[in-house]
DRENTORMAR-97115 format. One line per field, with one value per atom (N, C-alpha, C, O): atom name; x, y, z; residue in one letter. Coordinates in nm, 2 decimals. Example, Ala and Ser with C-alpha at 12.3 -4.5 7.8 and 13.67 -1.06 7.14 Angstrom:
2
at	c(N CA C O N CA C O)
x	c(1.32 1.23 1.32 1.42 1.28 1.37 1.29 1.34)
y	c(-0.57 -0.45 -0.33 -0.33 -0.22 -0.11 0.00 0.11)
z	c(0.78 0.78 0.78 0.85 0.71 0.71 0.79 0.80)
aa	c(a a a a s s s s)
END
This chain:
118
at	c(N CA C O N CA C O N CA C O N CA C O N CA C O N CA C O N CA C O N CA C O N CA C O N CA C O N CA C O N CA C O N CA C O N CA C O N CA C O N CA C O N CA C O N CA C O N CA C O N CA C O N CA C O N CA C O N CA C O N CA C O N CA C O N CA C O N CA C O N CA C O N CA C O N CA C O N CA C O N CA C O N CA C O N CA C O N CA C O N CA C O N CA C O N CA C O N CA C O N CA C O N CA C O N CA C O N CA C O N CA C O N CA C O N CA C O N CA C O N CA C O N CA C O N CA C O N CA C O N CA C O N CA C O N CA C O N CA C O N CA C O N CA C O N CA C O N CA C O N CA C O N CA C O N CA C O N CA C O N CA C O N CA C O N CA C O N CA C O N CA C O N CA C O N CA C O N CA C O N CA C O N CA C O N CA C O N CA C O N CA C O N CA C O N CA C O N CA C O N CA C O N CA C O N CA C O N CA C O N CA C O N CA C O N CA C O N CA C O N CA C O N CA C O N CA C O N CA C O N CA C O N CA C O N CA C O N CA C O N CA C O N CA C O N CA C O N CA C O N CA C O N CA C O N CA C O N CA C O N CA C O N CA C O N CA C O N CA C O N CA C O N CA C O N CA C O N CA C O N CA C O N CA C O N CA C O N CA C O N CA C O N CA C O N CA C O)
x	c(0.36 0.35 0.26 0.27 0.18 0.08 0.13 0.17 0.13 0.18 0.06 0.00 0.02 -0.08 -0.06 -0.02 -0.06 -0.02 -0.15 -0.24 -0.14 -0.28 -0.23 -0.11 -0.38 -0.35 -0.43 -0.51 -0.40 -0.52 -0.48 -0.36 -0.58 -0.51 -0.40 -0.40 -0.33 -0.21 -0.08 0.03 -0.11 -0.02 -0.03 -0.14 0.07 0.09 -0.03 -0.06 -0.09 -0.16 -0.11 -0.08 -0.10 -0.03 -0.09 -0.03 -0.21 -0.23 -0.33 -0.44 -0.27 -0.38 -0.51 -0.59 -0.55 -0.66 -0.77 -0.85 -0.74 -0.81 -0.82 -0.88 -0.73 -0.69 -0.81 -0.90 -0.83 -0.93 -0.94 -1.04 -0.83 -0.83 -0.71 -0.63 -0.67 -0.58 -0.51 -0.56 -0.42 -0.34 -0.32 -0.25 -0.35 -0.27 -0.12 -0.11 -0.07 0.04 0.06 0.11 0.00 0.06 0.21 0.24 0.31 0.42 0.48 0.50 0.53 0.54 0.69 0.76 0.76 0.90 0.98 1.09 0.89 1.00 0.95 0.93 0.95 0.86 0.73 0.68 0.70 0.59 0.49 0.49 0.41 0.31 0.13 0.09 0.08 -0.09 -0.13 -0.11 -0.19 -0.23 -0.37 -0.42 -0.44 -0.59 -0.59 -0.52 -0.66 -0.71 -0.86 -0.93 -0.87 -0.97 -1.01 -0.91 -1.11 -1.16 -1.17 -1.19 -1.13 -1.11 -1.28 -1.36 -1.29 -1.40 -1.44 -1.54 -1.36 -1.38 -1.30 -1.22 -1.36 -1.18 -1.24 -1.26 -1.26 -1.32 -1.17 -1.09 -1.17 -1.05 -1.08 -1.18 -0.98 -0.92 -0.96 -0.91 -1.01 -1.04 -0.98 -0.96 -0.95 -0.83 -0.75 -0.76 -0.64 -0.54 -0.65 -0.61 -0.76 -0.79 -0.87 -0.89 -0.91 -0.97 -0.86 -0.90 -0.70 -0.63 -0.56 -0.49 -0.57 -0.54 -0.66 -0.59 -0.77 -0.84 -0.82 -0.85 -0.77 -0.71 -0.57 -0.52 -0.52 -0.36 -0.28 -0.22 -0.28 -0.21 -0.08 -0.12 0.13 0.19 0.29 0.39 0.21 0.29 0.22 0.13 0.18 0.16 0.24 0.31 0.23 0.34 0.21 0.11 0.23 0.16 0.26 0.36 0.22 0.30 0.32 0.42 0.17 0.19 0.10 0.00 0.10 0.00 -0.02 0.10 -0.07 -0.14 -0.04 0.04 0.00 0.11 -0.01 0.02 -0.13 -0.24 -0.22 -0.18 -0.26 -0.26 -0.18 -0.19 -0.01 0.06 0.09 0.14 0.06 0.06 -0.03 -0.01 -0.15 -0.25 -0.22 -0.24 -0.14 -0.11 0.01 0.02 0.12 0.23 0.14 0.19 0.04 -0.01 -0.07 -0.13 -0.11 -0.21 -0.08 -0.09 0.07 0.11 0.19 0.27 0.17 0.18 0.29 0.29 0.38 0.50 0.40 0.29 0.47 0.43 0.58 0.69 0.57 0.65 0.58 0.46 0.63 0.56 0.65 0.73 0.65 0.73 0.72 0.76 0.69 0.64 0.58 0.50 0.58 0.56 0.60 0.69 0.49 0.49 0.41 0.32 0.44 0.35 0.40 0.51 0.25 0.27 0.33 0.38 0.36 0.43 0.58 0.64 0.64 0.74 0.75 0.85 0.67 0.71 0.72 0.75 0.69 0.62 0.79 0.86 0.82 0.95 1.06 1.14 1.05 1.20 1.18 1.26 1.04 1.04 1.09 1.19 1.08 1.11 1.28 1.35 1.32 1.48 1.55 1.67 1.48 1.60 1.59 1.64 1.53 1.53 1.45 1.45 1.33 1.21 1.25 1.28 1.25 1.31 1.16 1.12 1.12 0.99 1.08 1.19 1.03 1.08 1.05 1.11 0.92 0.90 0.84 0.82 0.79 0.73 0.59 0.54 0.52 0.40 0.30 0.32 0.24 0.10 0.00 -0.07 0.02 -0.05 -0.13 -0.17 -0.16 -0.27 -0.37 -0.37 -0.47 -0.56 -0.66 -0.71 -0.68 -0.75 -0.66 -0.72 -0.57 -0.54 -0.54 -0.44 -0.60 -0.63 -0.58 -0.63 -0.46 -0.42 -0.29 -0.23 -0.24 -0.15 -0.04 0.06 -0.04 0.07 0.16 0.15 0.28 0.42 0.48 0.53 0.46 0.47 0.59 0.62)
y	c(0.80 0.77 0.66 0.56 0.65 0.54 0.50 0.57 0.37 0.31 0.21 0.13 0.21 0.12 0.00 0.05 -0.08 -0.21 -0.26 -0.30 -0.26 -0.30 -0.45 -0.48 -0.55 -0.70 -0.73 -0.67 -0.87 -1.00 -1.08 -1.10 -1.14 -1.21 -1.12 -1.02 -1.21 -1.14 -1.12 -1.09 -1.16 -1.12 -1.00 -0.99 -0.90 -0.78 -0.82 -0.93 -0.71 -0.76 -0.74 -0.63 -0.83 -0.75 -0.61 -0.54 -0.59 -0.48 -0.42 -0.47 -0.30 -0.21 -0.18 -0.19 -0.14 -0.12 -0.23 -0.21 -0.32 -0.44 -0.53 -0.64 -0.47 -0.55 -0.59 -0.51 -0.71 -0.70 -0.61 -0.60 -0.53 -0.40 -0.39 -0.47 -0.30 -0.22 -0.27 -0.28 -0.29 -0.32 -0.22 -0.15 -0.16 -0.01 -0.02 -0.08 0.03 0.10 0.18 0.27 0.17 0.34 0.29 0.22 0.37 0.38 0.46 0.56 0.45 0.57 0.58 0.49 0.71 0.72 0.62 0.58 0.58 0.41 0.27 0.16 0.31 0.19 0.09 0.00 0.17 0.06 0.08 0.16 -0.03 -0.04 -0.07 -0.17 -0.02 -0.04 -0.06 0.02 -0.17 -0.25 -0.24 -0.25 -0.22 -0.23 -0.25 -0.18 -0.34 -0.36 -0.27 -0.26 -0.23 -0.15 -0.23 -0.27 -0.26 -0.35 -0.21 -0.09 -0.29 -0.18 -0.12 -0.19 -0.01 0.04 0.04 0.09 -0.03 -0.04 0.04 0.12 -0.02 0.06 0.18 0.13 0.28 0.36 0.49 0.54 0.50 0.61 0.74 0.80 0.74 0.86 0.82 0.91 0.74 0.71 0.71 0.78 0.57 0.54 0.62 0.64 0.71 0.82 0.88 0.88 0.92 1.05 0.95 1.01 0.83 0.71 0.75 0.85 0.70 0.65 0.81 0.83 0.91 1.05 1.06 1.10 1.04 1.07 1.02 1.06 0.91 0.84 0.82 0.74 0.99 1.04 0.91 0.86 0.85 0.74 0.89 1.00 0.82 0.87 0.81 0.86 0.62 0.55 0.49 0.47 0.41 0.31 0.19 0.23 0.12 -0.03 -0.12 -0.12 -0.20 -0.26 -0.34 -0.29 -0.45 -0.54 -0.47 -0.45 -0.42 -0.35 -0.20 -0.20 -0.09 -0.01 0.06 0.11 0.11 0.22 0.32 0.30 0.40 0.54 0.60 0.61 0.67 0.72 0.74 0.85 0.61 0.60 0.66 0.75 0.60 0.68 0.83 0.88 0.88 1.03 1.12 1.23 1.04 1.12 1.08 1.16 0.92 0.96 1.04 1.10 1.06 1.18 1.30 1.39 1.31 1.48 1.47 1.58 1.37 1.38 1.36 1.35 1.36 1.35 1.22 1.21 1.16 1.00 0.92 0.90 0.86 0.81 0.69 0.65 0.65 0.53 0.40 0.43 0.29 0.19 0.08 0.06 0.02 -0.08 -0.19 -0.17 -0.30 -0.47 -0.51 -0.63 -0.46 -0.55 -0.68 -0.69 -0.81 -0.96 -0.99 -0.94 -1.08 -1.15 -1.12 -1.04 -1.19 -1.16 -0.96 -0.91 -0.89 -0.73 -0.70 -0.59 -0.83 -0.75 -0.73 -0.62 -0.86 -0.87 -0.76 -0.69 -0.73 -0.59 -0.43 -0.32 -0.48 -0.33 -0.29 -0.20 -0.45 -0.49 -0.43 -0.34 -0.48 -0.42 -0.31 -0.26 -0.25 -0.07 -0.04 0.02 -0.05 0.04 0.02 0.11 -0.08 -0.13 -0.05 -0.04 0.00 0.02 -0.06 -0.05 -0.16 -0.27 -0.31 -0.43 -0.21 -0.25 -0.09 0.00 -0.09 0.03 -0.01 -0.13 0.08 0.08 0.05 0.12 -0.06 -0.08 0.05 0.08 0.11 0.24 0.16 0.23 0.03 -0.05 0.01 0.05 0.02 0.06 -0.04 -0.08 -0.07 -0.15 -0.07 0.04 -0.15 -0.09 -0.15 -0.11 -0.30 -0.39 -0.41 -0.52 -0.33 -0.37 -0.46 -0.49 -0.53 -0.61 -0.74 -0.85 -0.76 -0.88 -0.86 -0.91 -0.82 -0.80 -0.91 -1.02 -0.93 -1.00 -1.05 -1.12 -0.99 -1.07 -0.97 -0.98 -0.84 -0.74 -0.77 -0.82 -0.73 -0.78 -0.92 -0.98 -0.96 -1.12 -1.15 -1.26)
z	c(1.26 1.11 1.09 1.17 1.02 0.95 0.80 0.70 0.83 0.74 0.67 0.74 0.54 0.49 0.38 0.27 0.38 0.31 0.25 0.32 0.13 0.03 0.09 0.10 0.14 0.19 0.13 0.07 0.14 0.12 0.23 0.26 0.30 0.44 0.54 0.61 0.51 0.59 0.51 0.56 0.34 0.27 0.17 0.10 0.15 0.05 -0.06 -0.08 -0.12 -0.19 -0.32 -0.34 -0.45 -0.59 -0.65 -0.73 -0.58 -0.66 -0.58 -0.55 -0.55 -0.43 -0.48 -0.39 -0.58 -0.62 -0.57 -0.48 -0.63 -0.61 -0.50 -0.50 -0.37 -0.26 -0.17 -0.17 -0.10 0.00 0.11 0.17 0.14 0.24 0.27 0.22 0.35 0.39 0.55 0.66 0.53 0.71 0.74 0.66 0.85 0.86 1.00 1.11 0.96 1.13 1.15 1.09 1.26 1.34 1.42 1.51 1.32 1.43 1.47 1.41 1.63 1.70 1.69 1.63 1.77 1.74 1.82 1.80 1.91 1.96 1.88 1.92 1.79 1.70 1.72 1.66 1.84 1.89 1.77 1.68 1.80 1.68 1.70 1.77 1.65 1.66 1.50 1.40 1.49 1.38 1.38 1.49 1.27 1.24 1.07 0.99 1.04 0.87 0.89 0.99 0.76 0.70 0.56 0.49 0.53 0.45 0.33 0.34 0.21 0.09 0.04 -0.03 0.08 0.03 -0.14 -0.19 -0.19 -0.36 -0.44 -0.42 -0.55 -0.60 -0.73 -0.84 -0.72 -0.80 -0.84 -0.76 -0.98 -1.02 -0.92 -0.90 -0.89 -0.77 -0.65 -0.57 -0.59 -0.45 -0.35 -0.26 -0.38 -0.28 -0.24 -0.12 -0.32 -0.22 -0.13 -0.01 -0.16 -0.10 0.02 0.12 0.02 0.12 0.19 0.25 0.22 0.30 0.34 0.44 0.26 0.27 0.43 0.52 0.45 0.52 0.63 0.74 0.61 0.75 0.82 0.90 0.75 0.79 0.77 0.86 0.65 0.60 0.54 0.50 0.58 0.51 0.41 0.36 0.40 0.34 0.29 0.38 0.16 0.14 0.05 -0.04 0.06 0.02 -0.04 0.02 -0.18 -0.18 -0.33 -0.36 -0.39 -0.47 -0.62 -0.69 -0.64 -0.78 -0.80 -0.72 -0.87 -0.90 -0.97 -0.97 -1.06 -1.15 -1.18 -1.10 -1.26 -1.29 -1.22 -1.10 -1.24 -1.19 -1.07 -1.03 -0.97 -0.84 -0.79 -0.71 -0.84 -0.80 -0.79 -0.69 -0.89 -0.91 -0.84 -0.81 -0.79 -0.67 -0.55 -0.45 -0.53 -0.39 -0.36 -0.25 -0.46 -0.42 -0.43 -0.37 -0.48 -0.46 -0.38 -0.35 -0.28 -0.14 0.00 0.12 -0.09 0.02 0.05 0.14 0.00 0.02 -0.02 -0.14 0.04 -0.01 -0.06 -0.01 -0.16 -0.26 -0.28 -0.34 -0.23 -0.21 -0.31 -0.29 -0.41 -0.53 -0.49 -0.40 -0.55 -0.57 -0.45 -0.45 -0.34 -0.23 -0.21 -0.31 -0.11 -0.17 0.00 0.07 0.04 0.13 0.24 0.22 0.37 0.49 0.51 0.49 0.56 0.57 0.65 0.65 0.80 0.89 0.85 0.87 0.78 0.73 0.67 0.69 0.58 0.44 0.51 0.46 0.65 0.76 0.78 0.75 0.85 0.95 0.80 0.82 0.70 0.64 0.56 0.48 0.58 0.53 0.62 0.59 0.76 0.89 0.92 0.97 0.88 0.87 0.75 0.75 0.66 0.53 0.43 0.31 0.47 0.30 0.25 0.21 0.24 0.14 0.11 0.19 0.00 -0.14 -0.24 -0.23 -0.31 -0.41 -0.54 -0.56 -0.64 -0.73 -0.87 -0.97 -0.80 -0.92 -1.02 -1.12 -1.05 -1.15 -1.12 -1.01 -1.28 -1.29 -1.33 -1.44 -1.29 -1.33 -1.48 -1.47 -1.60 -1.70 -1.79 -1.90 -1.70 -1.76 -1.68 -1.62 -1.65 -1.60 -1.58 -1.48 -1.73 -1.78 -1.72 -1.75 -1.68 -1.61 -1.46 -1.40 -1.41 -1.24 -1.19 -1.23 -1.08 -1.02 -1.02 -0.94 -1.15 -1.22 -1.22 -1.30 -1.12 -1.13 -1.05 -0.94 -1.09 -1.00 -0.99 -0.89 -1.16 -1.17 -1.27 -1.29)
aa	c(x x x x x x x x x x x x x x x x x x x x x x x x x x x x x x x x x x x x x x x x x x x x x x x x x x x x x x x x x x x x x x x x x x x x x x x x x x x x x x x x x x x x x x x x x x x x x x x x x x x x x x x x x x x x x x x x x x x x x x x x x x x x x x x x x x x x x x x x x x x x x x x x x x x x x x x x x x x x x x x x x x x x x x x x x x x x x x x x x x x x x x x x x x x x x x x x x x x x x x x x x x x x x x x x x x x x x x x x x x x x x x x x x x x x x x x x x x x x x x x x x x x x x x x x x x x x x x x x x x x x x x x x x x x x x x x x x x x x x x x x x x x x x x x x x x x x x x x x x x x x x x x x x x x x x x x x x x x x x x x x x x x x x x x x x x x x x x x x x x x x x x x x x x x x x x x x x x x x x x x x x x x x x x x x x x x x x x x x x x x x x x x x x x x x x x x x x x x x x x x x x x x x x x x x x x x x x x x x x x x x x x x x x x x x x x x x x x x x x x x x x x x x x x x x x x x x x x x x x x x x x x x x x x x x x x x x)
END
């Protein structure tokens, strides 16, 4: 399973569109883990799913996002996790536990970039 987390640094990013790139995980059925970031190729409408679609991404987690985004990444396949907040391994560590749940909040101000999940 690949897991993708919109970052900045090494923290969730508020809003995947706009994130500095992607953490990715590969985790296996004993949980071991292989970590690589992918620098965000830009953020253009419809992209991204079909970006992280290409890189057999089957999750992504990120602080805030689009109704849009979300609607192409469930048709690419893609579980969609929103209200996420803090360091990614952390947000990795309690998706894989049971206790990062998607708040289902939609991002619908664009014109405030940065300011989603606040």
């Amino acid at each position: 399973m690949k897991i993708a987390i919109a970052s900045e640094g090494k923290y969730v990013s508020r809003h995947f569109g706009h994130c500095e790139g992607f953490t990715i995980y590969e985790v296996g059925e004993d949980k071991s883990l292989n970590k690589i970031v992918t620098p965000n190729p830009g953020h253009r409408p419809g992209y991204l799913p079909v970006f992280l679609k290409e890189l057999d991404t089957n999750i992504i987690i990120a602080g805030g996002m689009g109704e849009t985004a979300q609607k192409l990444f469930n048709e690419n396949g893609i579980e969609v996790v929103v209200g996420a907040q803090g360091l990614c391994d952390d947000a990795l560590q309690k998706y894989i536990s049971g206790e990062l749940k998607s708040t289902g909040s939609i991002c619908r101000e664009h014109e405030h970039e940065g300011h989603c999940n606040e």
